[in-house]
C-alpha positions, 0 to 999 in steps of 0.5 A: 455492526461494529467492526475493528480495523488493525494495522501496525501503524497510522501515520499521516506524514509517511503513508502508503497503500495499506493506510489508504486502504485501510482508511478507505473501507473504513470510511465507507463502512461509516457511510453505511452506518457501521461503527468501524475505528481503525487500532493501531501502535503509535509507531511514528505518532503520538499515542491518542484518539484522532478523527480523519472525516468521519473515522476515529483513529486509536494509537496505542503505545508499544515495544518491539522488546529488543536487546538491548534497546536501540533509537535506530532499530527502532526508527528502521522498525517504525517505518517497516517490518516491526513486530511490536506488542501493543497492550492497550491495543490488547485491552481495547478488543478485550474490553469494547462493548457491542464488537461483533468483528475484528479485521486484522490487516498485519501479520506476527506478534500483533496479529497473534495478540488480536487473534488471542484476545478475540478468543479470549473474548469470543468474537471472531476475527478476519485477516486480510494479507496485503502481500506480507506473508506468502509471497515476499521475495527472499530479498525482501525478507533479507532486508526486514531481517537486517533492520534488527541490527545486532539487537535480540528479539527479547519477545520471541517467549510470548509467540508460543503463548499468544498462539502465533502460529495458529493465527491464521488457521484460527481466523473466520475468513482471509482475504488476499489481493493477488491470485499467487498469494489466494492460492497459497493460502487455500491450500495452507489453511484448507479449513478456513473460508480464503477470499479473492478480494482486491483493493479499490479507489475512491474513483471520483476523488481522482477524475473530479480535478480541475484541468487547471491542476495541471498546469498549477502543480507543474509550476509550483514543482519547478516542472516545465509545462511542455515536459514528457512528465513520468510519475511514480507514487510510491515509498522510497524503498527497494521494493518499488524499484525507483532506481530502475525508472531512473535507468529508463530515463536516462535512456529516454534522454540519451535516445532524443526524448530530451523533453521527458522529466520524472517525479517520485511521489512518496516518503522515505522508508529506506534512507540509504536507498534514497542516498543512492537514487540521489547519487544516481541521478546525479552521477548521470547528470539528470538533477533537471529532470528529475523532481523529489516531490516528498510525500504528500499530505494524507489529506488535502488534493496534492496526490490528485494534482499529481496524478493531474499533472502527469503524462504516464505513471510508472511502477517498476516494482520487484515486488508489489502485492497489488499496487493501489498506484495503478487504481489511482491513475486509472481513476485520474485518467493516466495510463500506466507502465508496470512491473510484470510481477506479484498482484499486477497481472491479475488485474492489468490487461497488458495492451489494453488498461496499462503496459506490463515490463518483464521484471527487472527490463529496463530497457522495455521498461524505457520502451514502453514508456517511450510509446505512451509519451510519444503516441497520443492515440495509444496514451487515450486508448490506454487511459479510457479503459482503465477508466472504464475498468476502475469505474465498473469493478474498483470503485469502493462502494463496490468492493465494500460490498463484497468485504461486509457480506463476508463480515457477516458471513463470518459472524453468522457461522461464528454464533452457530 
């Protein structure tokens, strides 16, 4: 089976969750014997082929057709909420040989191109929502929005033509991550086969690290080897809600946990947001407990190490899809404190696999973090479970089996 995999863009210095997943199923896939390239715009990259292990990685060249055109929105556009078209991207469906499937993990204008070429070329193609659609908070979408500046959507002509809004009525099968996203689009697209499909991890890449890590990592960072150690792996950017971590631990610090340090893992996709975090720890007087640690290599064991490093992981999110985050710890035997929002109750056991924070509590959030830094029996009780939760239902191979049959179901029914 050949298999394209979509996305917006690839980039190895600034990725995130959908990169990795992405990446994931397709390596998997090889692994199995399938042909599964994973297509994209050169957004942030150099147009071209390259290969990550066994995976051939293609990007091609693109516009966001805005009026007039302008170095910053596009910059903003790069790292998130572009809605390009990607010609070569169009041909390459059009034209590669022996492709039975198409999976689309992006929403607009690309989508709507994959959707008319693989009509056009009469294979079928699957959508896969990672939280991009139904369920974006109307903050979120008022963000995206601000990122055009004052330019012009010069491309809006081309959605009625390449059939945007059919896009996923059209599609063989979709696949969402979180119940609240499922739900919605059952009763939007009642004629198309809806999925429950949730992301995976690669389990024995985070549980195989040398206990040793623990200590290297926190040296070469300039964290203190007796250090209470927070981590949050995610991009900088309002959505991941690092500014309510750096309230927790003020409060941590203020109520004795003088010991306690934080780490921000990940690559800036907000700049101004980032500017604030800096300036809110520096007006709180916390720059010695606070670490910046940029966003790690896609390749090579600094995530691992990280996770290694570290006593709890944090997402105090306002809104995740499903948070691959917490698979990771999970993986890597760290207990976790979340957000109570979007995918993550679907598949974290409050009290028993992580601890979930109702939205926006900073307080409970320092709370929680304060029981598991603090409790030793609760922070292996928590750690345990997860593990043994990740390892029975989230390991890759497992949620690439479910992934492929849905692949061929749709291919079956499509030459019917």
């Amino acid at each position: 089976m050949k298999v394209f995999q979509v996305l917006r863009r690839f980039n190895l210095q600034t990725w995130g969750g959908i990169e990795t997943v992405v990446l994931s199923l397709a390596t998997a896939m090889e692994k199995r014997g399938m042909v599964s390239p994973v297509l994209c715009t050169s957004a942030l990259d150099a147009p071209g082929p390259e290969r990550i292990g066994n995976v051939s990685i293609h990007r091609y060249r693109y516009s966001y057709l805005r009026v007039p055109p302008q170095a910053a929105v596009v910059a903003a556009l790069d790292q998130k909420g572009g809605n390009p078209v990607c010609p070569g991207l169009f041909r390459r469906i059009l034209n590669e040989p022996a492709l039975d499937i198409v999976s689309c993990h992006t929403m607009g204008r690309l989508g709507a191109q994959v959707r008319t070429a693989c009509l056009l070329r009469k294979v079928p193609y699957v959508v896969t929502l990672h939280g991009g659609y139904y369920a974006v908070p109307p903050d979120e979408k008022r963000r995206l929005r601000a990122q055009s500046g004052h330019t012009i959507d010069g491309g809006k002509w081309l959605d009625p033509l390449l059939g945007q809004r059919r896009y996923l009525a059209d599609a063989g099968a979709i696949f969402c991550l979180a119940a609240d996203e499922f739900e919605k689009a059952q009763q939007e697209n009642p004629n198309v086969m809806v999925r429950l499909v949730p992301n995976g991890v690669d389990v024995a890449r985070f549980a195989n690290i040398n206990p040793h890590e623990r200590s290297q990592f926190r040296q070469e960072y300039g964290i203190l080897q007796n250090a209470r150690l927070i981590l949050c792996v995610a991009r900088i950017d309002p959505q991941k809600g690092q500014d309510r971590l750096i309230d927790a631990i003020a409060m941590l610090l203020g109520a004795g946990l003088t010991d306690t340090h934080l780490a921000f893992a990940g690559p800036v996709t907000d700049a101004e947001y980032a500017a604030s975090l800096r300036a809110k720890v520096y007006n709180n007087g916390l720059e010695n407990h606070v670490h910046w640690l940029g966003a790690f290599p896609f390749q090579g064991s600094q995530l691992e190490r990280a996770y290694a490093a570290s006593d709890v992981v944090a997402l105090a999110s306002r809104h995740e899809p499903f948070g691959v985050a917490i698979l990771e710890a999970w993986a890597a035997k760290v207990p976790v404190v979340a957000s109570r929002v979007g995918g993550i109750p679907s598949f974290v056991t409050n009290g028993k696999t992580g601890l979930l924070v109702p939205d926006g509590d900073s307080v409970m959030l320092a709370a929680h973090l304060r029981r598991i830094l603090t409790d030793q029996q609760l922070r292996e009780s928590l750690a345990q479970q997860a593990f043994s939760e990740v390892t029975q239902k989230y390991d890759w191979s497992k949620i690439t089996d479910g992934i492929v049959k849905v692949y061929e179901e749709v291919c079956d029914q499509y030459r019917r």
